[in-house]
N, C-alpha and C positions, 0 to 999 in steps of 0.2 A: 596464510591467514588473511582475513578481509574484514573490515569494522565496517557497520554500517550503522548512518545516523541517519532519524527521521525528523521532521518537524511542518508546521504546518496546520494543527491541529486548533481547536476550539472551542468556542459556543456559536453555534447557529443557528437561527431557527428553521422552523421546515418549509420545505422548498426551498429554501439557499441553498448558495454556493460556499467552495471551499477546496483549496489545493495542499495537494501533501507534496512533502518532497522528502527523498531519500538519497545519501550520496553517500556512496563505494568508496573505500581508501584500503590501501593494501595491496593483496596480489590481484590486482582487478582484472588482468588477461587471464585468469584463469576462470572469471565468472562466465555462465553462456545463460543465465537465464537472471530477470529481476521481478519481485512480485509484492502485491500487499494481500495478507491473511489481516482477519480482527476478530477480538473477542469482547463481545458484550457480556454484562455483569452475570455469572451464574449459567454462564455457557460456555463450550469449550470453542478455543480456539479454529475458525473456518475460513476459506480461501476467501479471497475477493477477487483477485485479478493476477495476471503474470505478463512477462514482455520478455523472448527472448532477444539472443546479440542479432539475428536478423530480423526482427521487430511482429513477430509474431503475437497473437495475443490473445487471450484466454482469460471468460469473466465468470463468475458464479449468477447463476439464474435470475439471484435477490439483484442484481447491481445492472444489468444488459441494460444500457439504453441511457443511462442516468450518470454510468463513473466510466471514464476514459483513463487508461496507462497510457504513459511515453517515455520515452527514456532518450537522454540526451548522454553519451558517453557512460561515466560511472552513476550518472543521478537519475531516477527514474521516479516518475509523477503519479499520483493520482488524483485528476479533477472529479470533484466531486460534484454533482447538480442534483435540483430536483431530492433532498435531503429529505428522509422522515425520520421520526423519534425513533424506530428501528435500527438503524445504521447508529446510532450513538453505540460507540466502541470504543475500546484504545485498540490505534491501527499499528501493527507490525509490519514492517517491510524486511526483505530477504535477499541475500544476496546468495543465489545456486553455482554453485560448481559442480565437477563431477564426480558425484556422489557423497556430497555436504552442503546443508543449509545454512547461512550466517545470519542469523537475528538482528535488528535495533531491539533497543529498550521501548520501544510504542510512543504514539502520543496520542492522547487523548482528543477524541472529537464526541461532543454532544450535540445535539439537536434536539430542541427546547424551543418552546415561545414564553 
């Protein structure tokens, strides 16, 4: 089993910044991959980004250039830049094993003037 907790979240307006964090507890040798999906209000749940255990990395089209993953041991990031009303979501982070996703509960980022 693996729990994983996010935080991080808020109100920003656009074009700011903003960092998430996620941190792994449990069997965390058995993760090989970390990622954040998000879902805005009245849409289904969509990737954002991933980082595996050899720091590999993988962004959705909407995000290249503006959100960077990292991952420090069990905690893995995503900085956020360059913000539009768009990206207002509650963000999910993931913790992958193989052949199991591990959820947080999300946390809320807006982007608002």
């Amino acid at each position: 089993q693996v729990q994983v907790v996010e935080s991080g979240g808020g109100l920003v307006q656009p074009g700011g910044s903003l960092r998430l964090s996620c941190a792994a507890s449990g069997s965390i040798f058995s993760i090989v991959a970390m990622g954040w999906n998000r879902q805005a209000p009245g849409k289904q749940r969509a990737f954002v980004a991933t980082i595996t255990n050899v720091g590999s990395t993988n962004y959705a089209d909407s995000v290249k250039g503006r959100f960077t993953i990292s991952r420090d041991n069990a905690t893995v990031y995503l900085q956020m830049n360059s913000l539009k009303p768009e990206d207002t979501a509650v963000y999910y982070c993931n913790a992958q094993t193989r052949g199991y996703f591990y959820w947080g509960q999300g946390t809320q980022v807006t982007v608002s003037s």
